[in-house]
mmCIF file of the N, C-alpha and C atoms, coordinates in Angstrom:
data_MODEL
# 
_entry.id   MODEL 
# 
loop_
_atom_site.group_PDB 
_atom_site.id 
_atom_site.type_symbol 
_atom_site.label_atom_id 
_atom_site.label_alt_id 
_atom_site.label_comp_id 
_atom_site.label_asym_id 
_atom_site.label_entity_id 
_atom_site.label_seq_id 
_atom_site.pdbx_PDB_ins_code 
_atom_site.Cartn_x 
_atom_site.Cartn_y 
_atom_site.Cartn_z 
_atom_site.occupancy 
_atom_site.B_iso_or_equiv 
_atom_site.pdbx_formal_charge 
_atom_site.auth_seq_id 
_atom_site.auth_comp_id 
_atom_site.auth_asym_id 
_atom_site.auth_atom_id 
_atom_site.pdbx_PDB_model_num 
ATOM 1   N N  . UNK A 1 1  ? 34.685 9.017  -8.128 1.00 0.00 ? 1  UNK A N  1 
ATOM 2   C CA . UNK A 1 1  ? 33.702 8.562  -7.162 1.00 0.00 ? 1  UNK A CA 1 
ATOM 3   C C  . UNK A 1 1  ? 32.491 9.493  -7.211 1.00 0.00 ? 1  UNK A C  1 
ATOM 4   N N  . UNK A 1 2  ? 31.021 8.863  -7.344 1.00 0.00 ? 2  UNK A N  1 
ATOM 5   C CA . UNK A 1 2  ? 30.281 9.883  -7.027 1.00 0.00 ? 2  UNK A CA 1 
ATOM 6   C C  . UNK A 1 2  ? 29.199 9.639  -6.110 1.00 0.00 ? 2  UNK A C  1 
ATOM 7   N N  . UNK A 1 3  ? 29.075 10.691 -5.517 1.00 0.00 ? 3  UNK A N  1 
ATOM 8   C CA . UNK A 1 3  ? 28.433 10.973 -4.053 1.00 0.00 ? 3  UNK A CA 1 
ATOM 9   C C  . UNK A 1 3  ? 26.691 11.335 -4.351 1.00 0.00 ? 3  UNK A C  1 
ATOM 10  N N  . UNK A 1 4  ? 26.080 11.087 -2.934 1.00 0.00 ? 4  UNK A N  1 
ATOM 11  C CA . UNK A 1 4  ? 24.599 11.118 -3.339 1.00 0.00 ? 4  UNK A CA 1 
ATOM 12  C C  . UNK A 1 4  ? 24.073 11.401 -1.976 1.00 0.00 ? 4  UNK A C  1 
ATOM 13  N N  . UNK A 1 5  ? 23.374 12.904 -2.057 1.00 0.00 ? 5  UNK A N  1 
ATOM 14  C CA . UNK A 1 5  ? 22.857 12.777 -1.422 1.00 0.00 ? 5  UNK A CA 1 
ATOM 15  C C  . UNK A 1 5  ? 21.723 11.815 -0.393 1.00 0.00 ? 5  UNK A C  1 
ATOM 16  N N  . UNK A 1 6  ? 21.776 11.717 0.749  1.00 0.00 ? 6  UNK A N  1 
ATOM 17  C CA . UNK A 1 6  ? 20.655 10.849 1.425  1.00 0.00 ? 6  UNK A CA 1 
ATOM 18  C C  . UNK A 1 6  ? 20.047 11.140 2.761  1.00 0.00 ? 6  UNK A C  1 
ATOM 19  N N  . UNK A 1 7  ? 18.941 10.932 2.902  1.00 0.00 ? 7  UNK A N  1 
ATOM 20  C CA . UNK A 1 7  ? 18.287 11.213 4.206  1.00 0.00 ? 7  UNK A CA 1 
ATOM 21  C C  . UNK A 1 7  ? 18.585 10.790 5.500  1.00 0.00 ? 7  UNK A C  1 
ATOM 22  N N  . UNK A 1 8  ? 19.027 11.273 6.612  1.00 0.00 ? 8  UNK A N  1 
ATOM 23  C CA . UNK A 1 8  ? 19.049 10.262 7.689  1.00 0.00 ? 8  UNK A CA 1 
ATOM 24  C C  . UNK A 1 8  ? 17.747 10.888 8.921  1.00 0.00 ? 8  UNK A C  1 
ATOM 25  N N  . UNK A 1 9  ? 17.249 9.889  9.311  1.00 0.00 ? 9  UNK A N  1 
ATOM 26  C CA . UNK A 1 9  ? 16.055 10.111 10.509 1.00 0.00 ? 9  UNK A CA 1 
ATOM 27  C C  . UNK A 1 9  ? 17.116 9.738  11.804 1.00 0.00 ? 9  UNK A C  1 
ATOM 28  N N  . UNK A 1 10 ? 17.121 10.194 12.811 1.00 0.00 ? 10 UNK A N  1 
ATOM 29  C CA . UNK A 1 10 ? 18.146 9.944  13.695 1.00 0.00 ? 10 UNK A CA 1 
ATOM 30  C C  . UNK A 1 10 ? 16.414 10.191 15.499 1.00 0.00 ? 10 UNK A C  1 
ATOM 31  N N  . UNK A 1 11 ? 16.856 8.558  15.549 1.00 0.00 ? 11 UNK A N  1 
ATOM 32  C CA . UNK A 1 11 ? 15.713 9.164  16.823 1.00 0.00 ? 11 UNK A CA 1 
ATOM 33  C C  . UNK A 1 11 ? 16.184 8.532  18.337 1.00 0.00 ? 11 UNK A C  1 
ATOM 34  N N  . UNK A 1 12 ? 15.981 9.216  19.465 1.00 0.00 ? 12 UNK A N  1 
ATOM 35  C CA . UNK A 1 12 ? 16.411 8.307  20.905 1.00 0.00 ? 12 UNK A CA 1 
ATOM 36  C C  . UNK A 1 12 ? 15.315 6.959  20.569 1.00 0.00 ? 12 UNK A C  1 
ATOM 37  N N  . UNK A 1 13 ? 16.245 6.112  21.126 1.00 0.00 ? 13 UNK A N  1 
ATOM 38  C CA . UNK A 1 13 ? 15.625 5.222  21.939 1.00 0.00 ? 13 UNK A CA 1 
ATOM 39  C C  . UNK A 1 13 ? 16.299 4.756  23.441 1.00 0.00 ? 13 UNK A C  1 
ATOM 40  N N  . UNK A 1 14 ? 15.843 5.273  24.507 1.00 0.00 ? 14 UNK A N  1 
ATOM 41  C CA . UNK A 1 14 ? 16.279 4.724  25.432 1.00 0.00 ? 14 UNK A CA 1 
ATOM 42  C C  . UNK A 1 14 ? 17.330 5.633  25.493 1.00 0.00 ? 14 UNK A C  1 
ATOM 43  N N  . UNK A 1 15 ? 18.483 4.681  25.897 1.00 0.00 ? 15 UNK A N  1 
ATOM 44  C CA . UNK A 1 15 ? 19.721 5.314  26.407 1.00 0.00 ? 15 UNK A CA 1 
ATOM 45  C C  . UNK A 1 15 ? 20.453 5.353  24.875 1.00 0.00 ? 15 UNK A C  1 
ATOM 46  N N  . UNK A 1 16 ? 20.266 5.546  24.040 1.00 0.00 ? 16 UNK A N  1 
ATOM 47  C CA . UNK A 1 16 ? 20.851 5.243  22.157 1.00 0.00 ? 16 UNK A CA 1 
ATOM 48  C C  . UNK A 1 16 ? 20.192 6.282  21.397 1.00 0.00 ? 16 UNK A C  1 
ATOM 49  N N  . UNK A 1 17 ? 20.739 6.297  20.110 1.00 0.00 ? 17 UNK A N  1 
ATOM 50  C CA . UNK A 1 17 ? 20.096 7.042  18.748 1.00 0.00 ? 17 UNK A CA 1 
ATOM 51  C C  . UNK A 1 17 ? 20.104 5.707  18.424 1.00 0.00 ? 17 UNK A C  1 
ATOM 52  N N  . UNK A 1 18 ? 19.253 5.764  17.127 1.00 0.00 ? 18 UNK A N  1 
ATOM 53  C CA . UNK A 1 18 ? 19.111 5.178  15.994 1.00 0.00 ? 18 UNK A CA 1 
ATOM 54  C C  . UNK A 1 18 ? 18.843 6.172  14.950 1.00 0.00 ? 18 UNK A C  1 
ATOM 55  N N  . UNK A 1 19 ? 19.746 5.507  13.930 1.00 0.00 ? 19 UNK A N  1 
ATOM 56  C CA . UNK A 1 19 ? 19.808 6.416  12.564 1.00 0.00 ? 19 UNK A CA 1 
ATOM 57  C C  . UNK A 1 19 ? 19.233 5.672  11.545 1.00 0.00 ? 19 UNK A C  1 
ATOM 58  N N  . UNK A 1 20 ? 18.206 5.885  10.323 1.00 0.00 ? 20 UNK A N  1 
ATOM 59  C CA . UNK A 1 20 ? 17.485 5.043  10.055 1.00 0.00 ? 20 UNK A CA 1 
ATOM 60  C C  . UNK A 1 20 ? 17.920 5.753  8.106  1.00 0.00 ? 20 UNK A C  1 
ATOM 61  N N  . UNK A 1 21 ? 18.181 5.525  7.531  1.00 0.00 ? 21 UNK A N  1 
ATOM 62  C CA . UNK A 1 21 ? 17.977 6.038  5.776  1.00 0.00 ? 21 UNK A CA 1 
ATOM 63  C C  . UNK A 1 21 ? 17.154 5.616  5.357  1.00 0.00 ? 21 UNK A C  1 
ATOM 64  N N  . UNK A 1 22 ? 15.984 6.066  5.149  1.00 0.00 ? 22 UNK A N  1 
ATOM 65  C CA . UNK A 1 22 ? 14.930 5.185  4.579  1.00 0.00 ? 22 UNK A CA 1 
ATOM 66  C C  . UNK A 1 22 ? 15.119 4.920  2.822  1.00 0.00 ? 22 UNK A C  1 
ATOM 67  N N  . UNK A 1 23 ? 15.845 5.782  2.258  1.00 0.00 ? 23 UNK A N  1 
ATOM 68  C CA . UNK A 1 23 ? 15.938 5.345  0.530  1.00 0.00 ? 23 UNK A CA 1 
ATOM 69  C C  . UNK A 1 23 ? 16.649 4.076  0.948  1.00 0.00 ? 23 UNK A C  1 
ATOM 70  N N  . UNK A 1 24 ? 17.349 3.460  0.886  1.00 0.00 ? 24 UNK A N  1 
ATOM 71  C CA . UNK A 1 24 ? 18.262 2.188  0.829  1.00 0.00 ? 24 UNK A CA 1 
ATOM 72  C C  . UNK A 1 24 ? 17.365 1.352  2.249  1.00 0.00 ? 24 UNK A C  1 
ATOM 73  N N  . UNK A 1 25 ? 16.718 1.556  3.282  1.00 0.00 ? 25 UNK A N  1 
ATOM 74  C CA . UNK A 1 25 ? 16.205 0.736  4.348  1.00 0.00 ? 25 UNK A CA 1 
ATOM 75  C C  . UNK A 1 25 ? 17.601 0.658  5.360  1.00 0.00 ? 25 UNK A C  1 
ATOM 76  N N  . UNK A 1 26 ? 18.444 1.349  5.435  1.00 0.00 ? 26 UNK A N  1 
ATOM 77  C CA . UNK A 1 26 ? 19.697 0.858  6.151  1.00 0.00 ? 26 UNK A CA 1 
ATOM 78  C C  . UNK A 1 26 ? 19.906 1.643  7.422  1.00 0.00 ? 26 UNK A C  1 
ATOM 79  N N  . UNK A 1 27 ? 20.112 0.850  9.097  1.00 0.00 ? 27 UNK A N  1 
ATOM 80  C CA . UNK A 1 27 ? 19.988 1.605  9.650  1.00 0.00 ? 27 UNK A CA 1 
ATOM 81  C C  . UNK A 1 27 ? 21.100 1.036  10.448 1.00 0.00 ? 27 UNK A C  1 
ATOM 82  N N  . UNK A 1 28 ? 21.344 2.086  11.563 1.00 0.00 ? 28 UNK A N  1 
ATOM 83  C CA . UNK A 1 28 ? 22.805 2.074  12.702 1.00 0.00 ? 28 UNK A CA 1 
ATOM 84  C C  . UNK A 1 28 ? 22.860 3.058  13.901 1.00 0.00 ? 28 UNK A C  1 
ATOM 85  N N  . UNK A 1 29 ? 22.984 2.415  15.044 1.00 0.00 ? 29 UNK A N  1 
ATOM 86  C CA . UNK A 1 29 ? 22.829 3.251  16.039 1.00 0.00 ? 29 UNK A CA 1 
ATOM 87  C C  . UNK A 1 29 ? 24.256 3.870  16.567 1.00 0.00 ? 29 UNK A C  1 
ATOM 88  N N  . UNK A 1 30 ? 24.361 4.662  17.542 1.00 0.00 ? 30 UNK A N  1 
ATOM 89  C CA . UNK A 1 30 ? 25.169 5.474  18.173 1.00 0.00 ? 30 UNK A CA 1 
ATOM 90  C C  . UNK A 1 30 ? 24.787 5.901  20.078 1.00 0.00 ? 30 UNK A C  1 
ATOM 91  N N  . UNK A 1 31 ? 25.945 5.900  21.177 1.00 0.00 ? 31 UNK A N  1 
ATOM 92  C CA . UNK A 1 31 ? 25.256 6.617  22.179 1.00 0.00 ? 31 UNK A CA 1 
ATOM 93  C C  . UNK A 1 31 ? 24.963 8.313  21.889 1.00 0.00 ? 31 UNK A C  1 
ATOM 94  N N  . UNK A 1 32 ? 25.465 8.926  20.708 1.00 0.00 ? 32 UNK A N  1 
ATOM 95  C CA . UNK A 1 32 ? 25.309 9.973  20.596 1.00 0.00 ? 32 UNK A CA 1 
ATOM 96  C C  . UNK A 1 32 ? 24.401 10.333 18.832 1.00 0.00 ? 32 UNK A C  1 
ATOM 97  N N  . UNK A 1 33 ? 23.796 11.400 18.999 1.00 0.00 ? 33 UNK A N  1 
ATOM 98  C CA . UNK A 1 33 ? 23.474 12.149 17.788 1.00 0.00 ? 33 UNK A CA 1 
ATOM 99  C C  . UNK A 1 33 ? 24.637 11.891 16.545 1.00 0.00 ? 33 UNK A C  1 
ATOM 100 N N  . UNK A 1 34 ? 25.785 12.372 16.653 1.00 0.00 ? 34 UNK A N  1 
ATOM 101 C CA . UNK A 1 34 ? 26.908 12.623 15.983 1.00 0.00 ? 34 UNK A CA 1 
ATOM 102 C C  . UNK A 1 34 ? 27.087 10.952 15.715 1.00 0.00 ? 34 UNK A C  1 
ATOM 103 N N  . UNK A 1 35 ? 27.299 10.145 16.778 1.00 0.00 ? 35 UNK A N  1 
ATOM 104 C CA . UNK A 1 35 ? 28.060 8.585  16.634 1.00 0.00 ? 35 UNK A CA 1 
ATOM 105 C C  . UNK A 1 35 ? 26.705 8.020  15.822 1.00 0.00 ? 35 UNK A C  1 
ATOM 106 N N  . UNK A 1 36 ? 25.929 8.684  16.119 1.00 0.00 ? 36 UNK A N  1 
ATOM 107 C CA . UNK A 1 36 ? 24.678 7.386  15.382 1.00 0.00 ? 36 UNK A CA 1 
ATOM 108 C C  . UNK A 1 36 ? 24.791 7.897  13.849 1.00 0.00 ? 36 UNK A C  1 
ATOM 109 N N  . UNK A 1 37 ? 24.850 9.032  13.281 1.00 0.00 ? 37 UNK A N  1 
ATOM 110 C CA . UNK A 1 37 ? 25.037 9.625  12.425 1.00 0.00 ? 37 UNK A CA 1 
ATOM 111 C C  . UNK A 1 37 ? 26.509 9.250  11.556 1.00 0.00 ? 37 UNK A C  1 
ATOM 112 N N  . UNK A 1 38 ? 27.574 9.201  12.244 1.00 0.00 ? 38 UNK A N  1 
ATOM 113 C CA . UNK A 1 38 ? 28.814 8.833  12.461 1.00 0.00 ? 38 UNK A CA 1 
ATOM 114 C C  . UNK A 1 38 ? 28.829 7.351  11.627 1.00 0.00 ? 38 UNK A C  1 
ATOM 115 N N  . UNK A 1 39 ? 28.417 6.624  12.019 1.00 0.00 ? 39 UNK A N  1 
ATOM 116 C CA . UNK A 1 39 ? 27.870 4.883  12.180 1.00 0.00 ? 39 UNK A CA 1 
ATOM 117 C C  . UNK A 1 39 ? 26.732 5.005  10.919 1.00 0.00 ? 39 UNK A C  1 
ATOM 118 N N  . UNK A 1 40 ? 25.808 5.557  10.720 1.00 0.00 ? 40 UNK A N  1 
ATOM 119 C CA . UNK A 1 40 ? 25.247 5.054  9.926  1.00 0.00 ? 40 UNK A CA 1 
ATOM 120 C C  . UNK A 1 40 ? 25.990 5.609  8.403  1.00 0.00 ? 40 UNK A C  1 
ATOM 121 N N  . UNK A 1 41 ? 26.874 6.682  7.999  1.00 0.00 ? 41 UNK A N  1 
ATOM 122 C CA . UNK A 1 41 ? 27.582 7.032  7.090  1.00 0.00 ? 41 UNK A CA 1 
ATOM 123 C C  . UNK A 1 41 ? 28.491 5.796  6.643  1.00 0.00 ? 41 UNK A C  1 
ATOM 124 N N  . UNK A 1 42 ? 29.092 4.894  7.947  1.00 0.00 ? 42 UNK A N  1 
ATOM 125 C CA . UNK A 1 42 ? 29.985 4.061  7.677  1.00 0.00 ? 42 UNK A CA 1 
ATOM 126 C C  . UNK A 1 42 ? 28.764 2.745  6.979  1.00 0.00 ? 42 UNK A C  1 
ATOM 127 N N  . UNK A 1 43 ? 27.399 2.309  8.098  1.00 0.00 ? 43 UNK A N  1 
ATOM 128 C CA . UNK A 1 43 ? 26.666 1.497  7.533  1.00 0.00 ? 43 UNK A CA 1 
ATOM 129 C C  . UNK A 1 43 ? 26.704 1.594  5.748  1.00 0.00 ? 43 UNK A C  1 
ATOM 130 N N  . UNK A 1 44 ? 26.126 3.086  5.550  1.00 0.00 ? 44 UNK A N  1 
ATOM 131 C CA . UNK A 1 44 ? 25.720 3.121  4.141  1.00 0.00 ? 44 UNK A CA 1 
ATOM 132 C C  . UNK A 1 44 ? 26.920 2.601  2.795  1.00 0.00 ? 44 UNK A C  1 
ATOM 133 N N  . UNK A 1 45 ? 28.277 3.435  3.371  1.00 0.00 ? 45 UNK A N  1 
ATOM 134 C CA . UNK A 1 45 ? 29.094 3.088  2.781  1.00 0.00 ? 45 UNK A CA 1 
ATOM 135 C C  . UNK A 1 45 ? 29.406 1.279  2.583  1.00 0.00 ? 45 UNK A C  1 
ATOM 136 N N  . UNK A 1 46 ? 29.423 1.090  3.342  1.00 0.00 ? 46 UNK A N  1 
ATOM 137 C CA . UNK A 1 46 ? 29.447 -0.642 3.904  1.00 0.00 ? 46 UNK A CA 1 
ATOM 138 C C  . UNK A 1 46 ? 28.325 -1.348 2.505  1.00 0.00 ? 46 UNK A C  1 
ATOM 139 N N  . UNK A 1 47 ? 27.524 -0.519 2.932  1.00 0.00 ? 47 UNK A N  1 
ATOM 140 C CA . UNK A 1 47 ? 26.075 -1.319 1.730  1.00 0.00 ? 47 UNK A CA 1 
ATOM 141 C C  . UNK A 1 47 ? 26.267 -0.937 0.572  1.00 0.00 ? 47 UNK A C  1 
ATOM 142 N N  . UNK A 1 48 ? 26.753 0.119  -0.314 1.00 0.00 ? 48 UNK A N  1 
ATOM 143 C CA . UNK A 1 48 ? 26.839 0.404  -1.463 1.00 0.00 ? 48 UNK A CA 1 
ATOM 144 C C  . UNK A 1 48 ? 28.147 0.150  -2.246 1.00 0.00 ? 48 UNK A C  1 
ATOM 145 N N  . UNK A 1 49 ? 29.349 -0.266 -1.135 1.00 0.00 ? 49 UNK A N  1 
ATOM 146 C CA . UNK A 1 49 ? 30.409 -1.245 -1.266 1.00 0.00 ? 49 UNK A CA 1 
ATOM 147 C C  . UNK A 1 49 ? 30.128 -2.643 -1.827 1.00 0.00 ? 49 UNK A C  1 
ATOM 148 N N  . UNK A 1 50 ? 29.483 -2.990 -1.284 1.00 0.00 ? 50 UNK A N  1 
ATOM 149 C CA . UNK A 1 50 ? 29.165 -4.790 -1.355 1.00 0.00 ? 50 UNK A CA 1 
ATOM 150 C C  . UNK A 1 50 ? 27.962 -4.987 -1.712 1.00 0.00 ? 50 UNK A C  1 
ATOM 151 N N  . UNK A 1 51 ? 27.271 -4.589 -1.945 1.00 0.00 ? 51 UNK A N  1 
ATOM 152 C CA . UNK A 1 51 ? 25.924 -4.650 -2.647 1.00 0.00 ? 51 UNK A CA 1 
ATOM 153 C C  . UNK A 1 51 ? 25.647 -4.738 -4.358 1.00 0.00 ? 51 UNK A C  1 
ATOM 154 N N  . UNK A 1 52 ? 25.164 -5.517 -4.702 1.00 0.00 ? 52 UNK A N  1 
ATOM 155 C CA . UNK A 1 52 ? 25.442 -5.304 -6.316 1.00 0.00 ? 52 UNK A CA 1 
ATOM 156 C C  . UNK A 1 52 ? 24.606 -4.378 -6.547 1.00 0.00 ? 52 UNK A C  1 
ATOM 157 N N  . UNK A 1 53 ? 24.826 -4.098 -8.295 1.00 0.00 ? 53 UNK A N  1 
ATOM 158 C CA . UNK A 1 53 ? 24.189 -3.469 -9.051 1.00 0.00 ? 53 UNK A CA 1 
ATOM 159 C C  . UNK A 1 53 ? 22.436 -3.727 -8.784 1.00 0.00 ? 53 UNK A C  1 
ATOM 160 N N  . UNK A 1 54 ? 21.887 -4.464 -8.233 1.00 0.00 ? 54 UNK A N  1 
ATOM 161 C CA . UNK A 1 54 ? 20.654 -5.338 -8.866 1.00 0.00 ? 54 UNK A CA 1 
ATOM 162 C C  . UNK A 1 54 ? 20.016 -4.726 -7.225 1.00 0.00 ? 54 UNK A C  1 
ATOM 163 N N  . UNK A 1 55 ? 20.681 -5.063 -6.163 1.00 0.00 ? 55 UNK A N  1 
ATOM 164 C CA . UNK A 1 55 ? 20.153 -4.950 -5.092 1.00 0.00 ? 55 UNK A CA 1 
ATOM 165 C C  . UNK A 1 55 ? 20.138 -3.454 -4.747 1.00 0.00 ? 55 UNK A C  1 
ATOM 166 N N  . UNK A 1 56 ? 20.754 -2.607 -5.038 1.00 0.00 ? 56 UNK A N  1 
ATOM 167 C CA . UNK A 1 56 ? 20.886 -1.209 -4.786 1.00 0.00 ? 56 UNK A CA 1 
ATOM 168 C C  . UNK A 1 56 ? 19.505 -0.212 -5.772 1.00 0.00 ? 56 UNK A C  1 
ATOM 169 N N  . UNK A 1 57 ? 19.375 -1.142 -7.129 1.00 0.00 ? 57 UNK A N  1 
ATOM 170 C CA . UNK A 1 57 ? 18.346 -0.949 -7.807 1.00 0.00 ? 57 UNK A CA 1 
ATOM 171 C C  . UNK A 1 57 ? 16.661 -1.340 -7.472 1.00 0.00 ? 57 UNK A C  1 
ATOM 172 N N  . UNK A 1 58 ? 16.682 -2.115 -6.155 1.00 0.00 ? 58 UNK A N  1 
ATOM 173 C CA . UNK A 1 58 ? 16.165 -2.697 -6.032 1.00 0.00 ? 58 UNK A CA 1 
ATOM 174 C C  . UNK A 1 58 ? 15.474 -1.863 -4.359 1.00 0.00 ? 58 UNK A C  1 
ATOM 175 N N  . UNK A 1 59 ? 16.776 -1.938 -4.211 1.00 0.00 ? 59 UNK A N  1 
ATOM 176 C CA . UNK A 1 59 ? 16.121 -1.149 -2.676 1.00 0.00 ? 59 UNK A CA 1 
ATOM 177 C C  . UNK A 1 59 ? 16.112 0.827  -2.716 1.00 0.00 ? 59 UNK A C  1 
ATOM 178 N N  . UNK A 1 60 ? 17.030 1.180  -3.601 1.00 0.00 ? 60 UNK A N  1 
ATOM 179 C CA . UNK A 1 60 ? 17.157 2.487  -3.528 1.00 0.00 ? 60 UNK A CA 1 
ATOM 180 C C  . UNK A 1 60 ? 15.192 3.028  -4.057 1.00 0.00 ? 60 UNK A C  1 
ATOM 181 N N  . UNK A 1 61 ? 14.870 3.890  -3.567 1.00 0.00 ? 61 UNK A N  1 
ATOM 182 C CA . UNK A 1 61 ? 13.753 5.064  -3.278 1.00 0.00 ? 61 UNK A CA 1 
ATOM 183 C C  . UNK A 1 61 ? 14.299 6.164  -4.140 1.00 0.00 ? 61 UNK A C  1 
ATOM 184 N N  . UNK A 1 62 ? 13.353 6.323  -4.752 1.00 0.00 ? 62 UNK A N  1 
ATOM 185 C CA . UNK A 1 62 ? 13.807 7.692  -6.231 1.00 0.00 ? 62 UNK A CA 1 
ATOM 186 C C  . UNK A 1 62 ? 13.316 9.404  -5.427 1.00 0.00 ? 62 UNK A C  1 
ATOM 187 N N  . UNK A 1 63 ? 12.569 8.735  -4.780 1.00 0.00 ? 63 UNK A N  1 
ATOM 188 C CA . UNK A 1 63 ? 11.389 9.979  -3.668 1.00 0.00 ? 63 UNK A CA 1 
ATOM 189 C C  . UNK A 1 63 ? 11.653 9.509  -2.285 1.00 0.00 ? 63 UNK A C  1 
ATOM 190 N N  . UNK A 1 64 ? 12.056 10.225 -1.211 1.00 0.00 ? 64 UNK A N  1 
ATOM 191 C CA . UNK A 1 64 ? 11.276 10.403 0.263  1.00 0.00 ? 64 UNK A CA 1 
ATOM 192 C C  . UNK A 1 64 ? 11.328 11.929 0.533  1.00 0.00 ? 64 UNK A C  1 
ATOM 193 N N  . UNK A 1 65 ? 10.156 11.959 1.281  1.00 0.00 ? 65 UNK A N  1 
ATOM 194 C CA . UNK A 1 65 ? 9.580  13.146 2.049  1.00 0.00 ? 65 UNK A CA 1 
ATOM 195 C C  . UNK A 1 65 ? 9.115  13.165 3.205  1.00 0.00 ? 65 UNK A C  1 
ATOM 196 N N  . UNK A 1 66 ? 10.057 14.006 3.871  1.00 0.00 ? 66 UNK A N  1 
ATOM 197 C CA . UNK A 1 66 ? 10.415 14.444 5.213  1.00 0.00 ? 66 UNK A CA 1 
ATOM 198 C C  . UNK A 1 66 ? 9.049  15.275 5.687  1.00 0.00 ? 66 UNK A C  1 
ATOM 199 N N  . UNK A 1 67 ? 8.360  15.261 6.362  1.00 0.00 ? 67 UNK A N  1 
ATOM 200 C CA . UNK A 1 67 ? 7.238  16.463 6.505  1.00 0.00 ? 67 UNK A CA 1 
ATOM 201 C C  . UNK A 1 67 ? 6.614  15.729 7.864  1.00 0.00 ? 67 UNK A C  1 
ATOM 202 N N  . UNK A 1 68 ? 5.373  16.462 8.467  1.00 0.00 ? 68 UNK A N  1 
ATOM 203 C CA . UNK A 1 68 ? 5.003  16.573 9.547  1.00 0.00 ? 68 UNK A CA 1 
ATOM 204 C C  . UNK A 1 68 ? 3.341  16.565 9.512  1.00 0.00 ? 68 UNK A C  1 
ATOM 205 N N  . UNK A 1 69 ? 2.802  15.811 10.368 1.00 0.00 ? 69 UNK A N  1 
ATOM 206 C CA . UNK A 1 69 ? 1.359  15.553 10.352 1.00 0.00 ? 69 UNK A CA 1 
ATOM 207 C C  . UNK A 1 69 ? 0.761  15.704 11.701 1.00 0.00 ? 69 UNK A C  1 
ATOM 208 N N  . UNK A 1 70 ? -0.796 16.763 11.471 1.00 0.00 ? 70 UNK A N  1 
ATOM 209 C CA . UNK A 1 70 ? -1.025 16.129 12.873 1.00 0.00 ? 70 UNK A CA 1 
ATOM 210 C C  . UNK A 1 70 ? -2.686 15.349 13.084 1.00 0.00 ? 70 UNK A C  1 
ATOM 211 N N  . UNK A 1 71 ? -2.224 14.703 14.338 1.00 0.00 ? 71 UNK A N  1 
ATOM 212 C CA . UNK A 1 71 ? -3.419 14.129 14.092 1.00 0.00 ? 71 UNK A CA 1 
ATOM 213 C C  . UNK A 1 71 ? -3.971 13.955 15.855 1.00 0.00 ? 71 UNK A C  1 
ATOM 214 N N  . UNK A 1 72 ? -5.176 14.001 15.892 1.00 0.00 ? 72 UNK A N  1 
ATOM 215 C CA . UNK A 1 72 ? -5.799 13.862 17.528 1.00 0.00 ? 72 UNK A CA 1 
ATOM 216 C C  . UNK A 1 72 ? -5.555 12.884 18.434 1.00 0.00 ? 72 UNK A C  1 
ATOM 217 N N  . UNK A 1 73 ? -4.956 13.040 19.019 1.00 0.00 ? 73 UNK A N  1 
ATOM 218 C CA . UNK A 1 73 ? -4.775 11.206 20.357 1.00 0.00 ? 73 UNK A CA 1 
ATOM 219 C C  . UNK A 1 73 ? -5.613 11.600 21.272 1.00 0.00 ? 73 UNK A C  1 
ATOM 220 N N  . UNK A 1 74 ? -6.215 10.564 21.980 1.00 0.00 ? 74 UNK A N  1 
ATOM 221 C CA . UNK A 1 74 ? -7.151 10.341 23.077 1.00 0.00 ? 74 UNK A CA 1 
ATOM 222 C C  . UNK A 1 74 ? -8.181 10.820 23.204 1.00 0.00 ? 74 UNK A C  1 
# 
């Protein structure tokens, strides 16, 4: 079996996380940090299970970058 690293963005909404992977687009929430995180490990697995060859080629991201911007409001 081989394993691959991947990004997860994990953000509140409301009373929830949402966990978002942006290489594959695949996302899954949790009431907690850990469960949304938790949940989206199972999402990913779920998608690279049943997903063909063609669609994984198709949606997987060779590059993302995590970084921080700022910019002026109001």
């Amino acid at each position: 079996m081989v394993t691959k690293q991947l990004t997860a963005i994990i953000e509140r909404e409301g009373d929830s996380y949402v966990a978002l992977c942006p290489e594959v687009d695949v996302a899954s929430q949790g009431e907690s940090v850990d469960e949304a995180r938790a949940n989206l490990v199972e999402a990913l697995t779920l998608f690279f299970e049943t997903a063909s060859d063609e669609e994984i080629r198709e949606r997987l991201h060779g590059e993302v970058y995590i970084t921080q911007v700022e910019v002026a409001i109001g």
